[in-house]
LOTIKOL-297168 format. One record per residue (C-alpha): residue in one letter; z negated, x negated, y negated; residue number from 1; chain. Coordinates in nm, 4 decimals, always signed. Example, Ala and Ser with C-alpha at 12.3 -4.5 7.8 and 13.67 -1.06 7.14 Angstrom:
// residues 2
[atom A; [-0.7800; -1.2300; +0.4500]; 1; A]
[atom S; [-0.7140; -1.3670; +0.1060]; 2; A]
END
This chain:
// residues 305
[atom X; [-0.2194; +1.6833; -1.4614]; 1; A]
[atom X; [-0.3318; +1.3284; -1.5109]; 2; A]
[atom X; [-0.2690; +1.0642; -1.1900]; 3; A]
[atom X; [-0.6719; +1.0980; -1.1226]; 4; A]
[atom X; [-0.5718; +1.4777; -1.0273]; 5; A]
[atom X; [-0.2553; +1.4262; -0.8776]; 6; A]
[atom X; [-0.4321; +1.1767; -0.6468]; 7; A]
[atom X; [-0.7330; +1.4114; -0.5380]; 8; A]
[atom X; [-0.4569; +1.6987; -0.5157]; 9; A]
[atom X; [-0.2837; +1.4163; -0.3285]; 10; A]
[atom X; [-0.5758; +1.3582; -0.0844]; 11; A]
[atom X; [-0.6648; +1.7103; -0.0107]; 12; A]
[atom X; [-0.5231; +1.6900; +0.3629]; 13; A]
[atom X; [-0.7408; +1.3832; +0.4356]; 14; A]
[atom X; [-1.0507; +1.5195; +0.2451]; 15; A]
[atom X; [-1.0097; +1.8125; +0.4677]; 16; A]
[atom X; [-0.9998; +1.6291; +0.7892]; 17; A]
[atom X; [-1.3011; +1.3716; +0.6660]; 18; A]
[atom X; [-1.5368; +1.4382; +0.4455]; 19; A]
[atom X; [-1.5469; +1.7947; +0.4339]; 20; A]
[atom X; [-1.5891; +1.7631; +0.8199]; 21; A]
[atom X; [-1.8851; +1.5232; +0.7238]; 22; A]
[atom X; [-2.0184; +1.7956; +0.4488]; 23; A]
[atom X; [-2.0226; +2.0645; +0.8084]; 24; A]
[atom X; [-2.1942; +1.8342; +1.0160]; 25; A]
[atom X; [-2.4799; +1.7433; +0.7657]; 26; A]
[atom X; [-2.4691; +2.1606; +0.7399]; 27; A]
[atom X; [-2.5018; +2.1767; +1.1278]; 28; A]
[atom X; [-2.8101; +1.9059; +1.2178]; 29; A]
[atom X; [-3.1525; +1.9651; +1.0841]; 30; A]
[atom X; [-3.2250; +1.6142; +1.2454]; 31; A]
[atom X; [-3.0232; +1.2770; +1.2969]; 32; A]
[atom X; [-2.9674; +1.2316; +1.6441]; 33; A]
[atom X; [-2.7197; +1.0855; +1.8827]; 34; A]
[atom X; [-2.5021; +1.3628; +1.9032]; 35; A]
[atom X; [-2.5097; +1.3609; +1.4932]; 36; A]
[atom X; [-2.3949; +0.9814; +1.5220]; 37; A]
[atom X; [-2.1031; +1.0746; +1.7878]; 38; A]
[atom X; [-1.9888; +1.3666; +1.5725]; 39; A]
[atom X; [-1.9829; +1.1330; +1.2904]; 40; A]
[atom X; [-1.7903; +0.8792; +1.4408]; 41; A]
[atom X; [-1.5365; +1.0864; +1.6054]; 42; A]
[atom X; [-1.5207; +1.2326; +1.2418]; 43; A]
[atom X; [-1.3944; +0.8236; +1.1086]; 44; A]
[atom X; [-1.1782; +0.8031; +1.3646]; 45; A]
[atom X; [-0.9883; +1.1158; +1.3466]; 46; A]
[atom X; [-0.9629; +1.0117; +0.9484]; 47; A]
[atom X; [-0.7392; +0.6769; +1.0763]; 48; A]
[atom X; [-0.9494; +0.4550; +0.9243]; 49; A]
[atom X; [-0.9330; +0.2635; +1.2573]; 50; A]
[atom X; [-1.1460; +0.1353; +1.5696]; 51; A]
[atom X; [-1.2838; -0.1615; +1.3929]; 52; A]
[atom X; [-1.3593; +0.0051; +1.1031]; 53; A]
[atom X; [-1.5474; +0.3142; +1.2757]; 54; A]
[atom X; [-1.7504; +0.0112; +1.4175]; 55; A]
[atom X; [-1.7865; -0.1457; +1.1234]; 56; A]
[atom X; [-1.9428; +0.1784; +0.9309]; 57; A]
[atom X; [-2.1359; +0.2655; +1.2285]; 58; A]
[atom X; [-2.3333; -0.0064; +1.2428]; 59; A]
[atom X; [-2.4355; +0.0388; +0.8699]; 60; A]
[atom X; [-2.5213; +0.3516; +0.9361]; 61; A]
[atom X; [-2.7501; +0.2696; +1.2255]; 62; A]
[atom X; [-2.8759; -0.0191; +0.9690]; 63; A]
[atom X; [-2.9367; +0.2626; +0.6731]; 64; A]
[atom X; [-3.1581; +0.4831; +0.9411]; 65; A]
[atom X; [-3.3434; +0.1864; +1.0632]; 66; A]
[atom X; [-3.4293; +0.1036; +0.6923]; 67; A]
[atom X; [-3.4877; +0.4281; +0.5911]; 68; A]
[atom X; [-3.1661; +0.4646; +0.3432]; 69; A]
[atom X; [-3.0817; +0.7224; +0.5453]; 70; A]
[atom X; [-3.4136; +1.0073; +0.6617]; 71; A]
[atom X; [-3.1728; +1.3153; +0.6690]; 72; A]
[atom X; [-2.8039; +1.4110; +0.7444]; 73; A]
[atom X; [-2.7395; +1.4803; +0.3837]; 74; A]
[atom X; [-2.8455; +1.1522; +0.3404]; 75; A]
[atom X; [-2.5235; +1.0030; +0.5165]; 76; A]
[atom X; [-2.1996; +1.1722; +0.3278]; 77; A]
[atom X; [-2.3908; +0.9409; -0.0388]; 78; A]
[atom X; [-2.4364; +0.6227; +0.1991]; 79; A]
[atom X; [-2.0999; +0.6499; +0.3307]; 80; A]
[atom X; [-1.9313; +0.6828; +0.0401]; 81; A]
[atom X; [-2.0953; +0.3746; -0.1024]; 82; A]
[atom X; [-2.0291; +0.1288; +0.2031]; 83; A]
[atom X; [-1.6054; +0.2550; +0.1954]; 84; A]
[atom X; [-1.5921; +0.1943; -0.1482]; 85; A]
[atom X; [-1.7377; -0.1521; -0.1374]; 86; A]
[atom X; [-1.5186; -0.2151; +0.1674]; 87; A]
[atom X; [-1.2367; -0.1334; -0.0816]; 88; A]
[atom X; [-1.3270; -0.3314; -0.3774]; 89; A]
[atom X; [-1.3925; -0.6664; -0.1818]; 90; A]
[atom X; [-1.1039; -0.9310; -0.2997]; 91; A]
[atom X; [-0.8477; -0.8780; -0.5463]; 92; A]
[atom X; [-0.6544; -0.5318; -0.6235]; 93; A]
[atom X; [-0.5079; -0.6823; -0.9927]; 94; A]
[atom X; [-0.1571; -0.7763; -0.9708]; 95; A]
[atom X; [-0.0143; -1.1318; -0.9757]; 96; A]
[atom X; [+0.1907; -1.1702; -1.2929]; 97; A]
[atom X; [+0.3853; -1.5643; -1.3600]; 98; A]
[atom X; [+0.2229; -1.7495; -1.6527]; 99; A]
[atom X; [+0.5800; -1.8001; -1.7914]; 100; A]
[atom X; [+0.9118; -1.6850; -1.6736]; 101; A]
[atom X; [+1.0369; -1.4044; -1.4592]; 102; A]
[atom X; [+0.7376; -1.2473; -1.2202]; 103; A]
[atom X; [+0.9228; -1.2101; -0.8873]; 104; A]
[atom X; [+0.8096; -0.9588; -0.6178]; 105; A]
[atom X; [+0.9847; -0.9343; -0.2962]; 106; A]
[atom X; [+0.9590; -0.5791; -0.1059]; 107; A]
[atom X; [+0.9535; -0.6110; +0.2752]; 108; A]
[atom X; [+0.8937; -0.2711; +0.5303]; 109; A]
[atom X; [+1.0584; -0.0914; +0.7695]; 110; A]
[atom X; [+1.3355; +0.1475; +0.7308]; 111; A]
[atom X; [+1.2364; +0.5097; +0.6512]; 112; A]
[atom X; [+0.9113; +0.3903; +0.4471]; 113; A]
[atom X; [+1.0733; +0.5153; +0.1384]; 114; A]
[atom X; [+1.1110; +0.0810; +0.0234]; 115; A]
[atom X; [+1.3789; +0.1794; -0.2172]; 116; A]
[atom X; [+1.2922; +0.4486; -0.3664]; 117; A]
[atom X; [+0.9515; +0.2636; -0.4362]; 118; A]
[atom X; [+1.1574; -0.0474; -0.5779]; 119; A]
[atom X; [+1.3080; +0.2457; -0.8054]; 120; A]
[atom X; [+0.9744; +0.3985; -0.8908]; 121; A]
[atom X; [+0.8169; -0.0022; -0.9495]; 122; A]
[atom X; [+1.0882; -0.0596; -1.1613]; 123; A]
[atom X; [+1.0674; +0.2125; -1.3555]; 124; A]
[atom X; [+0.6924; +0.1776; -1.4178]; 125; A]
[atom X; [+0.7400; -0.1801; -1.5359]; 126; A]
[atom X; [+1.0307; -0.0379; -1.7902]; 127; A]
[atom X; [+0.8169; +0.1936; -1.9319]; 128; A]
[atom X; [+0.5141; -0.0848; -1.9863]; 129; A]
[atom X; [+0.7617; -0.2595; -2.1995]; 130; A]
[atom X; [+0.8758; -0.5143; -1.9241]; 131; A]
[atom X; [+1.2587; -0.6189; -1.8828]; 132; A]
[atom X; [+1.3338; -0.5383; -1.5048]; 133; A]
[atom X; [+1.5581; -0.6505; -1.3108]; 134; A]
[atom X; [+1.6500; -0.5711; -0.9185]; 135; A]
[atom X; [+1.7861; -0.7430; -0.6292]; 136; A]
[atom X; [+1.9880; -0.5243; -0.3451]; 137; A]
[atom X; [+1.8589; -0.7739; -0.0883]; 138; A]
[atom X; [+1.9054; -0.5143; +0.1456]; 139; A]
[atom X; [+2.2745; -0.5771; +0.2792]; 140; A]
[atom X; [+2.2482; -0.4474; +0.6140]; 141; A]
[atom X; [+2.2789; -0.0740; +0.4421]; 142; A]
[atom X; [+2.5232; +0.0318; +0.1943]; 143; A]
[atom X; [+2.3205; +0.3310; +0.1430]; 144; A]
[atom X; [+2.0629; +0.0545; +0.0311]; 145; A]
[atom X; [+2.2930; -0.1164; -0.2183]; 146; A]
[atom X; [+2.3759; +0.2280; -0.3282]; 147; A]
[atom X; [+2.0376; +0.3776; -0.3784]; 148; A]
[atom X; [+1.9237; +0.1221; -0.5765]; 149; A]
[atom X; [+2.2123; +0.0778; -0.8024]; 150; A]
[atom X; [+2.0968; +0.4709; -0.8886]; 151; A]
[atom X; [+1.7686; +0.3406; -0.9551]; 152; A]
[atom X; [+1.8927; +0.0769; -1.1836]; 153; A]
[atom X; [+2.0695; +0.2892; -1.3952]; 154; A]
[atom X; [+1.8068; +0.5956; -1.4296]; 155; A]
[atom X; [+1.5572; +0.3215; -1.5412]; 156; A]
[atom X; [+1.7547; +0.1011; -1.8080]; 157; A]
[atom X; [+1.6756; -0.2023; -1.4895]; 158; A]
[atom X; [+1.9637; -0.4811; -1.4919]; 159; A]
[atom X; [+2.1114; -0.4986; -1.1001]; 160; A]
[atom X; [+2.2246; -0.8123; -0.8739]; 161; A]
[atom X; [+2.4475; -0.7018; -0.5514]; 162; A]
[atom X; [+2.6644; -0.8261; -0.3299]; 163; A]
[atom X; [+2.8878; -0.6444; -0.0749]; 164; A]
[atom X; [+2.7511; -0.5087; +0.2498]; 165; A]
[atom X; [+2.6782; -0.7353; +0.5175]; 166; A]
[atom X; [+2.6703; -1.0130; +0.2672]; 167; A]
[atom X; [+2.3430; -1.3393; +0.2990]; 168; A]
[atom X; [+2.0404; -1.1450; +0.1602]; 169; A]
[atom X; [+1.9197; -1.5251; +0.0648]; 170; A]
[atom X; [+2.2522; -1.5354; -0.1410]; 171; A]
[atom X; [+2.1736; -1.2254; -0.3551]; 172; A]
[atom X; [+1.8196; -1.3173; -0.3724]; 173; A]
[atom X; [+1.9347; -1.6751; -0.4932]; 174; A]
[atom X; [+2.2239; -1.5242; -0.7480]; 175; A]
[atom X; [+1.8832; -1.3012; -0.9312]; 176; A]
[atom X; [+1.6048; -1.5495; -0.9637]; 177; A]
[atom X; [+1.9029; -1.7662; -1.1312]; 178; A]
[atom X; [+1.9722; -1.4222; -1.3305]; 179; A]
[atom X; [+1.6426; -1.3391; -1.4100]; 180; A]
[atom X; [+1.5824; -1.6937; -1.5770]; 181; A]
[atom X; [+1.8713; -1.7037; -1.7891]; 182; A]
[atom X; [+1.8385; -1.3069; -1.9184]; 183; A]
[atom X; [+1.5126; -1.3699; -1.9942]; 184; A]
[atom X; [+1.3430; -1.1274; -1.7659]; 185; A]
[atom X; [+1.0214; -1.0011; -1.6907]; 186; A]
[atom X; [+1.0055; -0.8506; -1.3505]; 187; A]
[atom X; [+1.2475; -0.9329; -1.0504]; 188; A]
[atom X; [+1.1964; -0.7160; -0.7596]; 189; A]
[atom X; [+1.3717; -0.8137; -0.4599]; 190; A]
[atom X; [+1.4807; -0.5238; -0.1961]; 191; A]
[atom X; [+1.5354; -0.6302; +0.1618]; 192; A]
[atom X; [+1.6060; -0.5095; +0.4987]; 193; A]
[atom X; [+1.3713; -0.3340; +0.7573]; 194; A]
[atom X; [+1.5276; -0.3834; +1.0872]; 195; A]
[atom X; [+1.2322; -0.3989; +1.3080]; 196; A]
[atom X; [+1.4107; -0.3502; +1.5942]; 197; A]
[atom X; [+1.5334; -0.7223; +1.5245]; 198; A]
[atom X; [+1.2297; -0.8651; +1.4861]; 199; A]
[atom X; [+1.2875; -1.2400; +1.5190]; 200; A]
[atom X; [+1.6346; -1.1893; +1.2451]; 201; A]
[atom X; [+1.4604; -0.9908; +1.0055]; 202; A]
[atom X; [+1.1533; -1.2493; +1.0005]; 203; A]
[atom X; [+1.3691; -1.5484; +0.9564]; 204; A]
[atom X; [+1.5605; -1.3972; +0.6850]; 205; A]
[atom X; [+1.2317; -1.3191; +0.5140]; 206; A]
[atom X; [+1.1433; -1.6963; +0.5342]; 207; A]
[atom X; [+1.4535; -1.7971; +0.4326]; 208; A]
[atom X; [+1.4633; -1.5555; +0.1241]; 209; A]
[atom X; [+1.1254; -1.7198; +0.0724]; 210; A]
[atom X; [+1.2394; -2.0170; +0.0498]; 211; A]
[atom X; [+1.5288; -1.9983; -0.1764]; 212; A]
[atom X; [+1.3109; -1.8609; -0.4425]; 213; A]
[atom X; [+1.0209; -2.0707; -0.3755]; 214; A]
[atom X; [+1.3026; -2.4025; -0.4776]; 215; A]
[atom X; [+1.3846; -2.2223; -0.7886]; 216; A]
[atom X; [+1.0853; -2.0648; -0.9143]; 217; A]
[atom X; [+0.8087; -2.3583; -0.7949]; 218; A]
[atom X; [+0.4974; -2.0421; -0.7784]; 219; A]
[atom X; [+0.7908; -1.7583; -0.6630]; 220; A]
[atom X; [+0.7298; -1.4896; -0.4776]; 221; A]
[atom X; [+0.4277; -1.4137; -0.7245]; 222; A]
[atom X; [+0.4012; -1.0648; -0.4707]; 223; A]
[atom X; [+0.5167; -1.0030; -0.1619]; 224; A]
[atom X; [+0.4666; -0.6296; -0.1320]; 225; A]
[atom X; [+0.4704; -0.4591; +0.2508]; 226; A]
[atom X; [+0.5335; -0.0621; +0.2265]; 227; A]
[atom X; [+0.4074; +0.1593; +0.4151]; 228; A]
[atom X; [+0.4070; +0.5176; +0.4603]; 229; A]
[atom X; [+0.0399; +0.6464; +0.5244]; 230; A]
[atom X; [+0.1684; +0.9972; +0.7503]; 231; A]
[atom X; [+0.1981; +0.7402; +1.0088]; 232; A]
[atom X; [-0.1484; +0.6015; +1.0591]; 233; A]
[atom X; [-0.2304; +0.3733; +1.2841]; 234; A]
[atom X; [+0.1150; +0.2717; +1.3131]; 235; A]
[atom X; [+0.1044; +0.1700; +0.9542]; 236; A]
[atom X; [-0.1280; -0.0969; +1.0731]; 237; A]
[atom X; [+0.0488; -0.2443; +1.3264]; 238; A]
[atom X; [+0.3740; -0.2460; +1.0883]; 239; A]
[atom X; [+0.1364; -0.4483; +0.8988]; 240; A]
[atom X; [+0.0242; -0.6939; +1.1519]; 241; A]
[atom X; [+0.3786; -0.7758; +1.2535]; 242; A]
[atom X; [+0.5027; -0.8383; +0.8485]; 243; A]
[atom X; [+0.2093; -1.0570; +0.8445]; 244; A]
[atom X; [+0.2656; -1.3042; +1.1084]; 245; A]
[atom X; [+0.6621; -1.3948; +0.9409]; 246; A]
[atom X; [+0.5493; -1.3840; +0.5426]; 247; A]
[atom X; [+0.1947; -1.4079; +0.3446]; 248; A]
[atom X; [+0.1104; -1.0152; +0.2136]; 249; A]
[atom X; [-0.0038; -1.0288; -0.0609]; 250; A]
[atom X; [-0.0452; -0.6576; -0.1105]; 251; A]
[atom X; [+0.0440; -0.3150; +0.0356]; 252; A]
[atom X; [+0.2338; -0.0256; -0.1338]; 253; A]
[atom X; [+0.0820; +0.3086; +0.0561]; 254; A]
[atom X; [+0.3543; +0.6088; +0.0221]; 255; A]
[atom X; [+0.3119; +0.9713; +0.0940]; 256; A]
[atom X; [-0.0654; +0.9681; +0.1032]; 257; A]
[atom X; [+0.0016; +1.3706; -0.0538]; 258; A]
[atom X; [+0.1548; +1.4644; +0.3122]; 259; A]
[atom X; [-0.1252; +1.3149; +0.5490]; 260; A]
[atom X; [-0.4407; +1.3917; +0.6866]; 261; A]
[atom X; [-0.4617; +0.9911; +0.7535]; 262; A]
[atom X; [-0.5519; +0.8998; +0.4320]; 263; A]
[atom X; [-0.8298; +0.6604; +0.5510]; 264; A]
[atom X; [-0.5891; +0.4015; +0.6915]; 265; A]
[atom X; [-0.6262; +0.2932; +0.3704]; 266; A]
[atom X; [-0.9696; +0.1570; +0.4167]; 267; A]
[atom X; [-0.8516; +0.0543; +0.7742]; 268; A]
[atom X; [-0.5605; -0.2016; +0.6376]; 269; A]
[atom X; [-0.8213; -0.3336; +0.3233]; 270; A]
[atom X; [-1.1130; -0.3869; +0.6622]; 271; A]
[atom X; [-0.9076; -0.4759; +0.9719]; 272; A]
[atom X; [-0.6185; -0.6828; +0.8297]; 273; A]
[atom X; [-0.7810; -0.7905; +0.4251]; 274; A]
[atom X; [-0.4583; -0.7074; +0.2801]; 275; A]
[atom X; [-0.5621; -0.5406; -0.0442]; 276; A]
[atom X; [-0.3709; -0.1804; -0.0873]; 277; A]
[atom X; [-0.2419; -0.2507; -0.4228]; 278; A]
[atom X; [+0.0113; +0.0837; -0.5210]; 279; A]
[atom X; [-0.0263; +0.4393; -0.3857]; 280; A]
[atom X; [+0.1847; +0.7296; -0.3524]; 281; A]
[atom X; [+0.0979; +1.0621; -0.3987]; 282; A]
[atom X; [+0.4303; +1.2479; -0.4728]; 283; A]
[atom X; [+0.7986; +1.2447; -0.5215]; 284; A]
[atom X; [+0.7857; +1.1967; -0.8731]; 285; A]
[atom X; [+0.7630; +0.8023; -1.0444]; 286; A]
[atom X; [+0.4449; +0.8769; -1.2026]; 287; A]
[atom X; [+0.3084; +0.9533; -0.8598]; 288; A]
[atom X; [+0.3077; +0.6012; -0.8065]; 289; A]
[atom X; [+0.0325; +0.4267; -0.9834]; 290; A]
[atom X; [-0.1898; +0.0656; -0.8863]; 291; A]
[atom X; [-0.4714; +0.1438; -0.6796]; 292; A]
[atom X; [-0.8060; +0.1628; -0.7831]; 293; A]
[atom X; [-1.0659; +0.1417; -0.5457]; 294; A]
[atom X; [-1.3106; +0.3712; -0.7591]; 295; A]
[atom X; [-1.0945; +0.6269; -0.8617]; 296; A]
[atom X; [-0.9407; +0.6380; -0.4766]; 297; A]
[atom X; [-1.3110; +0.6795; -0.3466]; 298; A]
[atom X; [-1.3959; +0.9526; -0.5859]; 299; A]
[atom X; [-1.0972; +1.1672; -0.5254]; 300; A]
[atom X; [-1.1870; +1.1204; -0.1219]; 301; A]
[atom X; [-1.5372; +1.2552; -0.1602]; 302; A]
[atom X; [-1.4068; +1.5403; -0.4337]; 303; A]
[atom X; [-1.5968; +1.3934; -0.6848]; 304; A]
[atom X; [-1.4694; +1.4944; -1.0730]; 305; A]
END
């Protein structure tokens, strides 16, 4: 199965809960009325894709009717699929790569998000393109964290920088940007903790990791990748607004969008927060994770081949 069919096979759950739900209302109206309009929007909401957004694709869709893009219910599954893909495609999806030297991506998210294992599955994608990888167990709150990734390192051929538990996570960061520069490496990906629960610690340590890099590596951290795992919806979005306020996103890693109806918080972190979603998830495997594409995303929601 190519990633295009993993990722609709992915995205069955959500398809099932949103546009298939669209495809039985169009069935179930002869007429657009406002009952259509509330089915429809209880339809987005249900989907996660978020107050705002709802809003936001409501009011093109009272714009399409008013302008005639839109005479008949089966008009409305076509025009919605248009405006949520050009919601998706606004900005920048490509990834930032350094002009010379070691490309250095940080990781940030909360624990249980499955950060690790997606450090693993980043390095391992890099490895195969070619790339020399190198990670960073910035994560010393957890020794399961140190030892996870250590796994990683060795199951993709990736060169590893630790220290011991409990050790600065500025320190280790420090130690592999100085590393990475001398070994002549490609990609540095930085793991680091997810306490949430000490909000004000973790963000400082973020900034400070931030800065040690930025002194050595003058246009360091080239991404600073949030993930997120999409079963949790809403709550994905809110992780989001809180990583935002202590470091500058510059992308979003979505996990597990294979085990979720809430596959349209996707379009709800590219419209509400303009963080472009820039890997997705759709299995356990490493080829399940793949850089988004906002076409290829939209056609697998709508079931299109």
């Amino acid at each position: 199965m190519g990633f295009f069919d993993r990722l609709k096979s992915g995205l069955e759950k959500t398809r099932k809960s949103f546009t298939e739900k669209i495809e039985q209302l169009v069935v179930g109206y002869a007429t657009i009325d406002d009952e259509f309009l509330d089915d429809v929007e209880a339809v987005l909401l249900s989907a996660d894709v978020g107050v705002k957004t709802t809003v936001t694709l409501m009011t093109e869709i009272r714009k399409g009717i008013k302008a005639k893009e839109i005479n008949t219910p089966e008009d409305l599954q076509p025009f919605l699929q248009a405006k949520i893909s050009a919601m998706l495609e606004t900005g920048s999806n490509m990834l930032n790569v350094a002009a010379e030297g070691p490309t250095v991506i940080i990781v940030v998210g909360v624990n249980g998000v499955g950060k690790t294992t997606t450090i693993g599955k980043l390095g391992q994608y890099y490895s195969e393109a070619g790339q020399k990888v190198m990670l960073a167990a910035g994560d010393t709150f957890r020794a399961a964290a140190i030892d996870q990734l250590e796994i990683w390192a060795e199951r993709t051929g990736a060169e590893l920088i630790k220290h011991s538990e409990g050790a600065d996570p500025a320190a280790v960061a420090f130690d592999a940007v100085q590393s990475a520069k001398a070994r002549g490496v490609d990609i540095l990906i930085i793991d680091t903790a997810g306490r949430l629960h000490t909000k004000s610690n973790l963000m400082e340590e973020l900034k400070k990791i931030n800065r040690v890099i930025g002194r050595e590596i003058p246009s360091a951290p080239h991404e600073t990748l949030l993930v997120l795992d999409a079963t949790t919806g809403q709550n994905a979005v809110n992780q989001a607004k809180i990583f935002g306020e202590a470091v500058q996103l510059s992308g979003v890693v979505l996990t597990k969008l294979d085990g979720t109806a809430k596959g349209g918080v996707v379009v709800a972190i590219k419209n509400e927060l303009n963080v472009p979603v820039k890997w997705i998830g759709v299995g356990e495997a490493a080829a399940d994770l793949r850089p988004f594409d906002p076409k290829e995303f939209s056609r697998a929601l709508f079931g299109d081949k």
